[in-house]
N, C-alpha and C positions, 0 to 999 in steps of 0.2 A: 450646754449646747443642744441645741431642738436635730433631733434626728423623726424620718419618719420609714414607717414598716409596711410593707406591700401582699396584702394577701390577697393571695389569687387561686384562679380555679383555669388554669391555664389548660388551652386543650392541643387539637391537631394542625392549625393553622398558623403558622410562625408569625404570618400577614397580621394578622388578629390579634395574634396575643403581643407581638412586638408595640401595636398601636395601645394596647392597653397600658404595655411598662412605659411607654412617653407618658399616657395621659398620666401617669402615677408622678412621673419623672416633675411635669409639669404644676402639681395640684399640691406637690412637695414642694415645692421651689416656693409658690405662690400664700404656702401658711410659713415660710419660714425655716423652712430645714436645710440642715449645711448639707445631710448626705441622707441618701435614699435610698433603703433597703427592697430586694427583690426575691421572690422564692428561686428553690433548686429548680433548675428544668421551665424558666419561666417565660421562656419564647417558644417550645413546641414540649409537650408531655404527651406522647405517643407509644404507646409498649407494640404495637404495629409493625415491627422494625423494618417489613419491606413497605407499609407505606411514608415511614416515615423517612426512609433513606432519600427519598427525592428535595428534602427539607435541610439535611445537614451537610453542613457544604466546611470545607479549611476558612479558619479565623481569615485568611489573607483577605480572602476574597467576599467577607460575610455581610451583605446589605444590611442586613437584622440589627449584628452588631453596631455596625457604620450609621445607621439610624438613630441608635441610643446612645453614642457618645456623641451627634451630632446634637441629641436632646438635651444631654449635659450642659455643652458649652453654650447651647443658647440659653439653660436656664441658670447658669453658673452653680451648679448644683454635682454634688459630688455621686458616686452613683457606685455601689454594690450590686452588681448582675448575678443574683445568684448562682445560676448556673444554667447555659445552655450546651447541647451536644453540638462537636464540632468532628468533623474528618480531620483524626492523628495524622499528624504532619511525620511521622516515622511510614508511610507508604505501606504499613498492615491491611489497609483497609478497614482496623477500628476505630472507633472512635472515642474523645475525650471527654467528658462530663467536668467541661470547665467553668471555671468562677472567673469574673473581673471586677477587677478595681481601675473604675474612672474617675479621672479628674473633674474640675469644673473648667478645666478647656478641651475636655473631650478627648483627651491621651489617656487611654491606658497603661495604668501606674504599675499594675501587677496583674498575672492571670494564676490558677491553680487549677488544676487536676485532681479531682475527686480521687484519695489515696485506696481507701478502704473501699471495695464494691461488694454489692451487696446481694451474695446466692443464697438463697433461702427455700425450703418450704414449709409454710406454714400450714397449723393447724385447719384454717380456715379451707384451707384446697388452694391457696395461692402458690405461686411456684413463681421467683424471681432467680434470674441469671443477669446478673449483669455483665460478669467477665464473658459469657459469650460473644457481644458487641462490642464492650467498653477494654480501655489498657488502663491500669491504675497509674495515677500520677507516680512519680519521680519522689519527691521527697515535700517538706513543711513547708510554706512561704508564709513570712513576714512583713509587714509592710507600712509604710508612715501614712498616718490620715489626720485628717484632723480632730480624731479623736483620737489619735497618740496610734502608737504601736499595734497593728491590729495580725490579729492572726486569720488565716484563710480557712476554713475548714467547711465541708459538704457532710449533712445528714449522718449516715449512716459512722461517716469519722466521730460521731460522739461518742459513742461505744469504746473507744478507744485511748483513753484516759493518757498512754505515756506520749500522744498526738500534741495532746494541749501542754502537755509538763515541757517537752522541749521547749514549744513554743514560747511558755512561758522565762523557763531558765534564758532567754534568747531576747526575751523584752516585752514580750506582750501585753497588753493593758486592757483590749478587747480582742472578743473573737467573733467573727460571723459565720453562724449556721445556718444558712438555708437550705432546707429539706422539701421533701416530698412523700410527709409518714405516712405509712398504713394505718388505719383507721385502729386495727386489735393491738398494735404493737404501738400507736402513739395513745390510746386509753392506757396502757400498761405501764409506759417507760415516758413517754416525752419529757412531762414538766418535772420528774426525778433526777432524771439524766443531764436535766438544760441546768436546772439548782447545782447539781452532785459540780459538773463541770466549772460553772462561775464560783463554787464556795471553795473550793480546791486550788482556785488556780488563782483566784481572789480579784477578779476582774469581769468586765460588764460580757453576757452573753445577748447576741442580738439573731434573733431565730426568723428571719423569715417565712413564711410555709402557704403549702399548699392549701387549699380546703375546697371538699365538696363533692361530688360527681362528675367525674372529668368524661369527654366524649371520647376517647379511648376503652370508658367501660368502667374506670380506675376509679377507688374513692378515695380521700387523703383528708388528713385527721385537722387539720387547721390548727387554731390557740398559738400561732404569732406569738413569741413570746420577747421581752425585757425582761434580763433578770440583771440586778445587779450585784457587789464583787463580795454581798452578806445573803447572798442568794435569796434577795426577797426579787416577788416577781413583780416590776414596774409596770408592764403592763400583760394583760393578756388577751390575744383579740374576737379568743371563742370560736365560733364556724360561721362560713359564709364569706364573700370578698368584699375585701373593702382596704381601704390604705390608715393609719392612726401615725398621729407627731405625736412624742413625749418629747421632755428637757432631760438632760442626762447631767448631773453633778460629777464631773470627770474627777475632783480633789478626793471621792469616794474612793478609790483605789488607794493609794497612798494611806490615805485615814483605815479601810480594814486590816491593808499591810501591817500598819502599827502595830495594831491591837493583836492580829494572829500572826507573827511573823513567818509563816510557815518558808517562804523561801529562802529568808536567813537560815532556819533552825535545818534545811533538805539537807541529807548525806547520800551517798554515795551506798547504795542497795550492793555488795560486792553479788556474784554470782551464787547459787547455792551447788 
């Protein structure tokens, strides 16, 4: 099954960048691909947060959204929105760091909430807060595609290994990560962590990501990644934007299962 991968350099204009995930949505559909991968943060990437508040509006009401599942159903193409911010429908006034999963009639099949956020400061003088703005998602979501079973996960959830084990024990077959890495910490950890995650859980990891110099100020580490469920990397897309189709051999899952059964052989970790 031809899937393809959406790397972008997405900036401060929703307007903009939403135009760019059609043209992707489109140029997918037009080589062949069942479903269309999109970065974390891929309709507005703003760390600004009061000018970017005038951008993020409740999924009910969201044009942006409305725009890219209308993109789907005309191009009968199934559609992975990596992740845009939305105004939490709990009335905090924070907001979601959500995922969807669109059909190819332009419904949205599932949404998720970025679990794990991500407060850090690093070496370099960076200082991220995300729980400042953001509420962390609720709990794992699951969901049927046409590449089977997929699991929902955002960036920074890779670091978190018993994330994808539920998922897993639960059905999962793929997972999609789209991120938005920091340039020192995706040199460091990306394509270890994308491998660590598909060799473990023995299923295809589909990474969409950032890259480049964003007009926020931001830089994000790009290399798009396919890895599949023997952790070799099918494709990688290096730095710079641009969209890539691969063929995905789905019977690979099942076939590495064989050979390692590791979720036959999983027990039960009692407490220590």
């Amino acid at each position: 099954m031809k899937i393809a991968v959406h790397q972008m350099c997405s900036g401060i204009d929703p307007t903009e960048n939403t135009k760019k995930v059609i043209t992707g949505v489109h140029s997918a559909a037009g080589q062949g691909a069942q479903m269309y991968f999109a970065p974390e943060m891929s309709v507005l990437l703003d760390r600004d947060r009061r000018r970017a508040k005038e951008s993020i509006l409740i999924e009910a009401s969201n044009p942006f959204l409305n725009d890219i599942c209308k993109a789907a159903a005309d191009t009968n193409i199934w559609v992975h929105l990596g992740s845009m911010p939305v105004l939490h429908e709990d009335e905090s006034g924070r907001y979601g760091n959500r995922s969807f999963l669109i059909d190819n009639t332009g419904i949205v099949r599932a949404r998720y909430d970025k679990m794990h956020l991500f407060d850090v400061d690093l070496s370099t003088g960076e200082s991220w807060r995300e729980s400042s703005a953001y509420r962390g998602g609720d709990g794992p979501v699951l969901v049927d595609t046409p590449l089977g079973l997929m699991g929902m996960t955002i960036c920074y959830d890779m670091r978190f290994p018993d994330l994808y084990s539920k998922l897993v024990q639960a059905g999962a077959r793929v997972f999609a990560v789209p991120a938005a890495f920091t340039v020192p910490t995706g040199k460091a950890h990306w394509h270890v962590l994308l491998r660590a995650r598909a060799i473990e859980s023995a299923a295809f990891v589909i990474a969409a990501a950032q890259s480049g110099t964003h007009a926020d100020g931001r830089a994000t580490y790009g290399h798009s990644l396919v890895v599949d469920p023997w952790g070799e990397v099918l494709l990688d897309m290096g730095e710079g934007e641009g969209l890539a189709c691969i063929e995905l051999d789905l019977t690979r899952v099942d076939a590495v299962r064989s050979q390692i059964p590791v979720h036959l052989n999983r027990r039960e970790i009692p407490a220590i």
